[in-house]
C-alpha positions as YAML, in Angstrom:
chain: A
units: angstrom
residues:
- id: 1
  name: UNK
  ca: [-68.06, 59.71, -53.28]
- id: 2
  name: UNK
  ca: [-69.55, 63.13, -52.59]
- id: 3
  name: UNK
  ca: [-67.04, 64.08, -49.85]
- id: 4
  name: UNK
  ca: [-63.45, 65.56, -50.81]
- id: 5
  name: UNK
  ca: [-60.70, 64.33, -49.19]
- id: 6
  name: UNK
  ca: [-59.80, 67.77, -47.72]
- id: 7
  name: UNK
  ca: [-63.69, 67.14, -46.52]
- id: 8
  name: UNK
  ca: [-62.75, 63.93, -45.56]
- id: 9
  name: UNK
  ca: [-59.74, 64.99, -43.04]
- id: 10
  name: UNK
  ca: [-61.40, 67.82, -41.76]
- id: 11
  name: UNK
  ca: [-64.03, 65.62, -40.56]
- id: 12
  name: UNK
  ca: [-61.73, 63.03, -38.83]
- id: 13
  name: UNK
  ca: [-59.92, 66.63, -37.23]
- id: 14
  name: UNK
  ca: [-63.00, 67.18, -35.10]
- id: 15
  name: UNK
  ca: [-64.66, 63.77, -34.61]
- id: 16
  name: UNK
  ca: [-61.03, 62.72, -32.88]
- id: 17
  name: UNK
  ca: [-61.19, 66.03, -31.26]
- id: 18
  name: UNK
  ca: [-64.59, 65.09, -30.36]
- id: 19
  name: UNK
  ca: [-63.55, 61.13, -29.05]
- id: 20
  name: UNK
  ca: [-60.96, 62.58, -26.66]
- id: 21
  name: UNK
  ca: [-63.46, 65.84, -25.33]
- id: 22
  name: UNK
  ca: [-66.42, 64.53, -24.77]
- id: 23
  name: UNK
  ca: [-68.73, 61.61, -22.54]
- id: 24
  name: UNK
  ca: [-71.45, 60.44, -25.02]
- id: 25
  name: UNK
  ca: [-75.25, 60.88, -23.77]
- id: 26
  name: UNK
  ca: [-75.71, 57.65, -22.84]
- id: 27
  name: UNK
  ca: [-72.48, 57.39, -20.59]
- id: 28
  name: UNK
  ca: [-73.37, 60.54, -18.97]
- id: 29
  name: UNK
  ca: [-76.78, 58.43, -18.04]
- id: 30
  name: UNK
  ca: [-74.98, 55.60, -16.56]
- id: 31
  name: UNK
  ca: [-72.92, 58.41, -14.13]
- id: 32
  name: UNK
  ca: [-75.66, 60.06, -13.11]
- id: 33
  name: UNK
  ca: [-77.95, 56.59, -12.47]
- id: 34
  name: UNK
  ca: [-74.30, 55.38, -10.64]
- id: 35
  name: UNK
  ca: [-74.24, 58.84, -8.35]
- id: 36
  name: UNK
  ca: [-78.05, 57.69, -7.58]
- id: 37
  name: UNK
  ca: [-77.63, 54.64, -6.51]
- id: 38
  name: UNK
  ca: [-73.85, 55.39, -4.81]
- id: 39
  name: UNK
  ca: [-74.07, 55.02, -0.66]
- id: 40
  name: UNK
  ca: [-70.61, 55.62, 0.34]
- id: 41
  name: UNK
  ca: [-69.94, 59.50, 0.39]
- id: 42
  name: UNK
  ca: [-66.41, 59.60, -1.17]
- id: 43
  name: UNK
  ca: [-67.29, 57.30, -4.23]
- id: 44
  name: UNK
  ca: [-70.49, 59.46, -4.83]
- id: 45
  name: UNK
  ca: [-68.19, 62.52, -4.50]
- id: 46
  name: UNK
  ca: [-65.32, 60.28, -6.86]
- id: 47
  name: UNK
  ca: [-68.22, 59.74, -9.67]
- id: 48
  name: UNK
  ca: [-69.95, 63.71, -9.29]
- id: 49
  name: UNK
  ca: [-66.06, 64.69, -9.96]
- id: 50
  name: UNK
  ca: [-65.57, 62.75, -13.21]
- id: 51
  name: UNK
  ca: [-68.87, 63.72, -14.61]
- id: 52
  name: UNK
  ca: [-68.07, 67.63, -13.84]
- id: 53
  name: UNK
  ca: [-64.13, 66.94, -15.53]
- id: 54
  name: UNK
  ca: [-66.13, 65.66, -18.50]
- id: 55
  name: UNK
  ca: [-68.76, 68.06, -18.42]
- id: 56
  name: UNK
  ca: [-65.95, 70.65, -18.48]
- id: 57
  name: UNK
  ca: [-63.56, 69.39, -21.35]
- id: 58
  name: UNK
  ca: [-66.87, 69.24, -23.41]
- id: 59
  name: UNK
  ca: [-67.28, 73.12, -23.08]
- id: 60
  name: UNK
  ca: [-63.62, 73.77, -23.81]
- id: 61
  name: UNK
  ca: [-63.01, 71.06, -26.29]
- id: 62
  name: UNK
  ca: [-59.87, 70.05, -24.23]
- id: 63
  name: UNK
  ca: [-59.09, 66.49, -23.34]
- id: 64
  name: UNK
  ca: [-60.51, 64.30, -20.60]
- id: 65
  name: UNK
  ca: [-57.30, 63.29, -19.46]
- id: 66
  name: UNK
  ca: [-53.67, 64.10, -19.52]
- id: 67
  name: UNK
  ca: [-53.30, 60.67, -21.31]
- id: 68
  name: UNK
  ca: [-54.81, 62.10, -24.04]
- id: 69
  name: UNK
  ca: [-54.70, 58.31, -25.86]
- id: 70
  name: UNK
  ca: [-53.27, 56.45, -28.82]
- id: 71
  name: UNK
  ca: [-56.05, 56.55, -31.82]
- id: 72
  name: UNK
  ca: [-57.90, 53.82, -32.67]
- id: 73
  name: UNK
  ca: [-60.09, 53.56, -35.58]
- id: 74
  name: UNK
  ca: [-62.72, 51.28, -36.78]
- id: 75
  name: UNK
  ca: [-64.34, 51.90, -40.66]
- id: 76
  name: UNK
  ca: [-67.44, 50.43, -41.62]
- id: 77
  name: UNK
  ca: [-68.03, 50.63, -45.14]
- id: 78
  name: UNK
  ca: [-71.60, 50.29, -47.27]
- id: 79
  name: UNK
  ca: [-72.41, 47.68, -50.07]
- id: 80
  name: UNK
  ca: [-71.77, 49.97, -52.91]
- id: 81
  name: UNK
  ca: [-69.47, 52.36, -51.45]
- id: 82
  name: UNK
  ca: [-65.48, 52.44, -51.97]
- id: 83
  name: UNK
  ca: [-62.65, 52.41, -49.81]
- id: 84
  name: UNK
  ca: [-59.35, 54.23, -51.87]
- id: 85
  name: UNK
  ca: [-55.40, 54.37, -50.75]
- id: 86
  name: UNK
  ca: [-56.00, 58.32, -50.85]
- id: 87
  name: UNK
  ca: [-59.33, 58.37, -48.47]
- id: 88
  name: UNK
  ca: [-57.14, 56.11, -46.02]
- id: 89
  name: UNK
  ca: [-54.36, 59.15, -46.66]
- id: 90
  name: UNK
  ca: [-57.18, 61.69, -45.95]
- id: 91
  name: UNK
  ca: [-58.63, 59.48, -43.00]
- id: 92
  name: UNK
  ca: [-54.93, 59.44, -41.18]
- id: 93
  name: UNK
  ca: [-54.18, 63.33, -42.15]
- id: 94
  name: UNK
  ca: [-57.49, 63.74, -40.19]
- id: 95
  name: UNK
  ca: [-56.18, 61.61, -37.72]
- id: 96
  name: UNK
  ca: [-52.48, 63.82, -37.40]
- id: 97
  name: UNK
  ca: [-54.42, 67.40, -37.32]
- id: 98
  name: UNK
  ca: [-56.65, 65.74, -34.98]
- id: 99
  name: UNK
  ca: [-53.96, 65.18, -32.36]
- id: 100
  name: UNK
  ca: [-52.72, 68.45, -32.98]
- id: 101
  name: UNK
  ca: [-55.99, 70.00, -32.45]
- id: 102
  name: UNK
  ca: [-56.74, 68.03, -29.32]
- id: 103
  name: UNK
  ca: [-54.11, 68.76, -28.03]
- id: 104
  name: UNK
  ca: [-52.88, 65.46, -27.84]
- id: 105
  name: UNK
  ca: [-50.20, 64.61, -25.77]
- id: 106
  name: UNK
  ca: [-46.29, 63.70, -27.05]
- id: 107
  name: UNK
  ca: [-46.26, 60.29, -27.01]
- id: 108
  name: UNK
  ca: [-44.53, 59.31, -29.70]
- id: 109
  name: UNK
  ca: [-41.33, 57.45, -29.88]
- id: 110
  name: UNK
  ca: [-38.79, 58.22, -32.68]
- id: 111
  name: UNK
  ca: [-36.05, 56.18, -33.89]
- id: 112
  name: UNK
  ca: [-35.26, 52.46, -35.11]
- id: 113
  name: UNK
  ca: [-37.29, 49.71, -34.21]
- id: 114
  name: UNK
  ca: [-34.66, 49.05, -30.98]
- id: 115
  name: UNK
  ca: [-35.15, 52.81, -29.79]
- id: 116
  name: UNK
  ca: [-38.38, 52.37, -29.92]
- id: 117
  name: UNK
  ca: [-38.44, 49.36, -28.09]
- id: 118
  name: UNK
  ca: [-36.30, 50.57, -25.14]
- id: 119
  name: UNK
  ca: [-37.13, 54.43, -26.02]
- id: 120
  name: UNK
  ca: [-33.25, 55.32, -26.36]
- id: 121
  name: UNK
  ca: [-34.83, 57.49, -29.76]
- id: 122
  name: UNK
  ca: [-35.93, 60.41, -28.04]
- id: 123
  name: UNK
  ca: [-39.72, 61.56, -27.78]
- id: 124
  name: UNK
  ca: [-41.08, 63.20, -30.86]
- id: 125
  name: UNK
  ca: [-42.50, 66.40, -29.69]
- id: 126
  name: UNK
  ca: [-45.42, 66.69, -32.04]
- id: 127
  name: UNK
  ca: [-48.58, 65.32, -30.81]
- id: 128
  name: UNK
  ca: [-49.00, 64.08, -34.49]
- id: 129
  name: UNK
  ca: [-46.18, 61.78, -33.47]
- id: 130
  name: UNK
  ca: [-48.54, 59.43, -31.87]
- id: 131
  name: UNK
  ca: [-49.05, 57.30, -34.84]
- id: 132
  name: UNK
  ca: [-53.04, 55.60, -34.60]
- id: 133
  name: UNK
  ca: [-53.16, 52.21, -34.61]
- id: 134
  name: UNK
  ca: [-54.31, 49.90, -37.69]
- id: 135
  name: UNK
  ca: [-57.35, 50.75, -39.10]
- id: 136
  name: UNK
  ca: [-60.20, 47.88, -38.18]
- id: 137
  name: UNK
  ca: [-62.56, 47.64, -41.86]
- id: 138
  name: UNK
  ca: [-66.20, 46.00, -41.96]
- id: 139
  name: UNK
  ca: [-68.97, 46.04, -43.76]
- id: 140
  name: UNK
  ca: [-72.25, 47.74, -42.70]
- id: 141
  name: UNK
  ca: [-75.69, 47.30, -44.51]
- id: 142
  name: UNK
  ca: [-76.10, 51.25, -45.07]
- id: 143
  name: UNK
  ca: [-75.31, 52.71, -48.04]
- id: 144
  name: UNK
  ca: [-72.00, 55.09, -46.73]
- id: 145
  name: UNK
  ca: [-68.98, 55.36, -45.21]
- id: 146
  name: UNK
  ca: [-69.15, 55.70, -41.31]
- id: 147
  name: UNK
  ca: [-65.87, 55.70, -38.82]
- id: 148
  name: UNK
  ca: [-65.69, 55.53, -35.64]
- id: 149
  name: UNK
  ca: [-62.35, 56.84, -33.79]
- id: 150
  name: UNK
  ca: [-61.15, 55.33, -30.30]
- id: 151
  name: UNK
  ca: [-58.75, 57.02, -28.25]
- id: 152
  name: UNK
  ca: [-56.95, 54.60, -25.79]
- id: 153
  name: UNK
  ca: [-55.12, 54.95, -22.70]
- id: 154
  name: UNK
  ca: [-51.96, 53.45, -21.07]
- id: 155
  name: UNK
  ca: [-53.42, 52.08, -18.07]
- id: 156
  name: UNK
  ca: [-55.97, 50.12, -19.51]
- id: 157
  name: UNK
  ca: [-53.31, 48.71, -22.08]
- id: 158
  name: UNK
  ca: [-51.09, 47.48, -18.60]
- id: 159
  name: UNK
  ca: [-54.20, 45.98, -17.02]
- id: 160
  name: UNK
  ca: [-55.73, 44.10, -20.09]
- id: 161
  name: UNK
  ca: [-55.47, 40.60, -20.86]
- id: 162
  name: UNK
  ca: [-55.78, 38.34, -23.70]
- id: 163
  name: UNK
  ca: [-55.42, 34.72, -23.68]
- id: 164
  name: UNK
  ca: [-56.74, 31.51, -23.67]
- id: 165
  name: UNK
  ca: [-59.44, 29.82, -21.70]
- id: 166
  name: UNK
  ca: [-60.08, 26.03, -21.57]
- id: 167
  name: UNK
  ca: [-64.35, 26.20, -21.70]
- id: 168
  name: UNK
  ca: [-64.60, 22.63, -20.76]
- id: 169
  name: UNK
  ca: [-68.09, 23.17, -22.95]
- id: 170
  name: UNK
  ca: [-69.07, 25.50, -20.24]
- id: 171
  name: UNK
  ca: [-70.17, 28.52, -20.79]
- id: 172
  name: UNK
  ca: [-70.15, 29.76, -17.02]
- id: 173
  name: UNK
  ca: [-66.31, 28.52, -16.94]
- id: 174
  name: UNK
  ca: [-65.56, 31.29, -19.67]
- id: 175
  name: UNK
  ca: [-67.51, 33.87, -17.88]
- id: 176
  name: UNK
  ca: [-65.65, 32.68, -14.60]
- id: 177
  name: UNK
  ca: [-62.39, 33.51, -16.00]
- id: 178
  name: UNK
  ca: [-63.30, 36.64, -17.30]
- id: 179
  name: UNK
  ca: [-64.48, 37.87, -14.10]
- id: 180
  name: UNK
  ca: [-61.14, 36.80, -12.43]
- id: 181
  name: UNK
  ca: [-59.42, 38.78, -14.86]
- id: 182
  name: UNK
  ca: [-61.77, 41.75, -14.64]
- id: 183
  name: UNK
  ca: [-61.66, 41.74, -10.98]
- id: 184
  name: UNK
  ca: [-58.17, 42.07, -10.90]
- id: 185
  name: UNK
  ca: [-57.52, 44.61, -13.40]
- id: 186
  name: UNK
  ca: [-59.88, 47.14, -11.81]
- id: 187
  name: UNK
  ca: [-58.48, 46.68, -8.73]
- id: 188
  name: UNK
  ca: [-55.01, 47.53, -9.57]
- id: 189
  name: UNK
  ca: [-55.92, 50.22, -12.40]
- id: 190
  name: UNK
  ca: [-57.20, 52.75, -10.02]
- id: 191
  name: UNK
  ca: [-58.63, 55.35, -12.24]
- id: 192
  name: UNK
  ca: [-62.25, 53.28, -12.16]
- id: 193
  name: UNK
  ca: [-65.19, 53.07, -12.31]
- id: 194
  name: UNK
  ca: [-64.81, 51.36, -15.35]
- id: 195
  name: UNK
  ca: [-66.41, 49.90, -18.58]
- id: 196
  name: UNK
  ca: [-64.77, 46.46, -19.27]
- id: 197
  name: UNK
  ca: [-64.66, 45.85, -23.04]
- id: 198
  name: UNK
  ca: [-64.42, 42.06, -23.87]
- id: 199
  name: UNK
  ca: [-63.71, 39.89, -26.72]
- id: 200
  name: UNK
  ca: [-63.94, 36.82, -27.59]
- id: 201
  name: UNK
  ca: [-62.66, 35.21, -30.74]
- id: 202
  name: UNK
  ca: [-60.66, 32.28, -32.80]
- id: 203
  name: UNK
  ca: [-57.24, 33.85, -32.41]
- id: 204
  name: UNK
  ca: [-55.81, 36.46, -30.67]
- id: 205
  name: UNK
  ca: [-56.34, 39.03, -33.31]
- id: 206
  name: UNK
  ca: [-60.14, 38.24, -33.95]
- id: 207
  name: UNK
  ca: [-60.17, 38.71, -29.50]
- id: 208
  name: UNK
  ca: [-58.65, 41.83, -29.45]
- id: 209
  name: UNK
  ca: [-60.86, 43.03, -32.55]
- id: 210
  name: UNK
  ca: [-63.89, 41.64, -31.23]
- id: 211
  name: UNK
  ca: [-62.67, 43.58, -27.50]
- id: 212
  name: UNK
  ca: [-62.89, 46.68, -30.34]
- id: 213
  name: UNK
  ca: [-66.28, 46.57, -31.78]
- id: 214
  name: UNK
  ca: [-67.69, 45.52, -28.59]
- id: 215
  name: UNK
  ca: [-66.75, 49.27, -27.89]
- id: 216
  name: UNK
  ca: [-68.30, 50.39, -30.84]
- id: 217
  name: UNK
  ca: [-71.50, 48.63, -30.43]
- id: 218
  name: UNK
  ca: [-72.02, 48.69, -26.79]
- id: 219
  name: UNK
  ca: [-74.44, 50.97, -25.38]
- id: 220
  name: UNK
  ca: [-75.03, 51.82, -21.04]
- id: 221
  name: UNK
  ca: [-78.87, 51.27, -21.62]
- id: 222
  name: UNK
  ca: [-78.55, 48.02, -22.75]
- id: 223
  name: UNK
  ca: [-76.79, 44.65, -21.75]
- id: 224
  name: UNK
  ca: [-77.34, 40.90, -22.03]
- id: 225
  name: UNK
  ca: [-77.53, 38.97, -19.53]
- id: 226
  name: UNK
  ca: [-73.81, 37.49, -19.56]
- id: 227
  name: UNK
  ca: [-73.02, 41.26, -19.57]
- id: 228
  name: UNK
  ca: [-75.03, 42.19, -16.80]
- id: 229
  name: UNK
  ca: [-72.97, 39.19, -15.01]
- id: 230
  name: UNK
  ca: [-70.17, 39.98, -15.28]
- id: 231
  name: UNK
  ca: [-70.96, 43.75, -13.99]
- id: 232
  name: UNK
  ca: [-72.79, 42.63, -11.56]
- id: 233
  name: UNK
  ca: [-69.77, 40.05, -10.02]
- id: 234
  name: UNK
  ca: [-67.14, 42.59, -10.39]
- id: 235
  name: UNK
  ca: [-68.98, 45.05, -8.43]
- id: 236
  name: UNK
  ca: [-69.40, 42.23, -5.87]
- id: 237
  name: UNK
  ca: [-66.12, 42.70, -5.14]
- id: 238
  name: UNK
  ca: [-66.73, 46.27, -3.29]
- id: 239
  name: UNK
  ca: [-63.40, 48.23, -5.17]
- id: 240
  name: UNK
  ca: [-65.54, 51.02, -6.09]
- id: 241
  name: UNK
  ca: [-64.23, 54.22, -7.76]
- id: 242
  name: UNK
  ca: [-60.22, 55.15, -7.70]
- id: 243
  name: UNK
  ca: [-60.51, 52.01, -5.68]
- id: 244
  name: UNK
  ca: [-62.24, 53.47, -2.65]
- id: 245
  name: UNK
  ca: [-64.76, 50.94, -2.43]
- id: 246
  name: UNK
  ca: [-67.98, 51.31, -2.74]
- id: 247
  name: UNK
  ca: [-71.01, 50.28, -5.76]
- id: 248
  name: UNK
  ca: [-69.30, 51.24, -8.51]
- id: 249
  name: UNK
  ca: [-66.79, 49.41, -9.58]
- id: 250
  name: UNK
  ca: [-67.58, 49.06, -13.06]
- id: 251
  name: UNK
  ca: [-70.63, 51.14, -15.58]
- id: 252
  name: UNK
  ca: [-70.74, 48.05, -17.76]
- id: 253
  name: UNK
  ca: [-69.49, 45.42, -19.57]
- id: 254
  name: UNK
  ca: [-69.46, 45.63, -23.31]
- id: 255
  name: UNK
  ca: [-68.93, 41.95, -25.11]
- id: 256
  name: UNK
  ca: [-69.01, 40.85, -28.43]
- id: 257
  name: UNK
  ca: [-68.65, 37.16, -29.24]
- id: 258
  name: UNK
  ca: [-66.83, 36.10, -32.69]
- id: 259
  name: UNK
  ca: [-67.08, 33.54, -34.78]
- id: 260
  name: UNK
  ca: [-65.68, 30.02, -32.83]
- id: 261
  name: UNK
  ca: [-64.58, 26.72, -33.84]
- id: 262
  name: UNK
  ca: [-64.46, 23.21, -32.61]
- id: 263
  name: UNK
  ca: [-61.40, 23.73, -30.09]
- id: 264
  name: UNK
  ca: [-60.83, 23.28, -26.59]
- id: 265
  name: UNK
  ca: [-59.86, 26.68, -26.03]
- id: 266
  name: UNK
  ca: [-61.45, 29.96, -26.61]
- id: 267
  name: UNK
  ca: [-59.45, 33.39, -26.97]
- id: 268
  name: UNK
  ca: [-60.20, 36.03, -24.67]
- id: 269
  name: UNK
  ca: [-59.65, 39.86, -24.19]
- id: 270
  name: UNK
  ca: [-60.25, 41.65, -21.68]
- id: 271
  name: UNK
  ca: [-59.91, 45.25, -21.35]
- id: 272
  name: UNK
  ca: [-60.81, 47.63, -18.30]
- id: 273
  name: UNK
  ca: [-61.03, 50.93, -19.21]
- id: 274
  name: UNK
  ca: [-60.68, 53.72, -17.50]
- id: 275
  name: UNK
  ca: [-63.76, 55.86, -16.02]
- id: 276
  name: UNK
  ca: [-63.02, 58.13, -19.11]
- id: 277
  name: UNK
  ca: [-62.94, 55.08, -21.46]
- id: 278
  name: UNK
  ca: [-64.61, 54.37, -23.91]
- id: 279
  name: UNK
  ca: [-63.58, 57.52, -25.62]
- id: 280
  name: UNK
  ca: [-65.23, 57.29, -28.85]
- id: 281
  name: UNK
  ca: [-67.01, 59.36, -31.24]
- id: 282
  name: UNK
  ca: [-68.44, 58.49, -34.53]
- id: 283
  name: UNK
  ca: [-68.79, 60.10, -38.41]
- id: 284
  name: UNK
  ca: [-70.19, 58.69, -41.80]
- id: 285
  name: UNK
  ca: [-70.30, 60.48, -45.31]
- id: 286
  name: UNK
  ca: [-71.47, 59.31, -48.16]
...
């Protein structure tokens, strides 16, 4: 490894710094495209506003959002490279002066498991408080290190879903479902447009990790066809930004189906982020 782990966290600082600051090129495409195409005057003028926020917190480095978000992280890691307990140290001391740096918002709950269960411990008032979440590991076929952090609101959290759905050996009855669930998590979320992330998977786990990577791997410019679907039906249903109606209801959908097995059932995620969501920036070191 060629990095230090003083290296190692600095770069985590700014790429988290980076995942709560900053729209990514190709989102910024899908706005603009979405303003182009808008015909009701206050969604146009809903979408223009949330490209100009983002535009701003780029230039400042400050966050998109006053729910600054709880980090998520995903590591993919090379054929020949190594993964030790003191990078993951580094990686989550990255992860701390991140939040700090941010800044992120308190969030953090202190106390026993109880008090943090029914928040009777008191808030911690360190944004480092915010503890991320458990780190996702793959493999990837190039030779390095490369991490992508996630930083993920509240509101999407309430409105997401994850459970099971009898396919019948359907596909179109999955899809179905998912749109039913989509359609009426946008609705009541109210900071949209959004990008729905979706999993799909043997267990609840592998559905909410797949509903992760789909995030990772999903890109404005390009969808498949049961992605452009479900986009496509969920705008159908005229909610349009901050729920104003209108064309916009959702940027894209971002899928990623898992492994299955010969079952009845299939496990499903659904999560409709917010119109800052996906918050995401990516690093790799070799």
């Amino acid at each position: 490894m060629n990095k230090s782990y003083q290296e190692i966290t600095a770069i985590v600082r700014d790429t988290l710094v980076e995942a709560g600051s900053t729209f990514r090129k190709d989102k910024k495409e899908a706005y603009k495209k979405a303003i182009a195409e808008e015909d009701s005057e206050r969604a146009r003028w809903v979408l223009e506003t949330i490209l100009e926020n983002a535009e701003a917190a780029e230039k400042n480095h400050s966050p998109l959002c006053d729910d600054t978000g709880i980090p998520h992280l995903v590591l993919e890691v090379g054929p020949d490279m190594a993964v030790t307990g003191r990078m993951l140290d580094a990686i989550k001391e990255g992860v701390r002066e991140g939040l700090r740096k941010l800044p992120g918002r308190p969030m953090g709950i202190m106390g026993n498991d109880s008090q943090r269960i029914d928040q009777s411990g008191g808030l911690n008032p360190d944004s480092a408080g915010v503890e991320p979440a458990p780190i996702l590991i793959r493999r990837c076929q190039d030779n390095v290190v490369r991490l992508h952090v996630l930083m993920f609101g509240g509101g999407p959290a309430i409105r997401a879903k994850t459970f099971r759905v009898f396919h019948k050996h359907n596909t179109q009855t999955v899809l179905d479902e998912i749109v039913s669930w989509a359609t009426e998590g946008v609705a009541q979320l109210g900071c949209s447009p959004c990008t729905l992330a979706v999993g799909i998977g043997r267990s609840h786990f592998e559905a909410a990790s797949m509903m992760l990577l789909a995030q990772t791997e999903g890109k404005y410019g390009s969808q498949d066809e049961m992605e452009k679907e479900i986009t496509r039906r969920v705008n159908a249903a005229n909610i349009g930004p901050l729920g104003l109606h209108g064309r916009t209801s959702v940027l894209a959908t971002f899928m990623k189906v898992g492994p299955q097995r010969a079952s009845g059932v299939r496990i499903v995620c659904v999560r409709p982020t917010c119109c800052f969501e996906p918050r995401i920036a990516s690093v790799e070191w070799d």
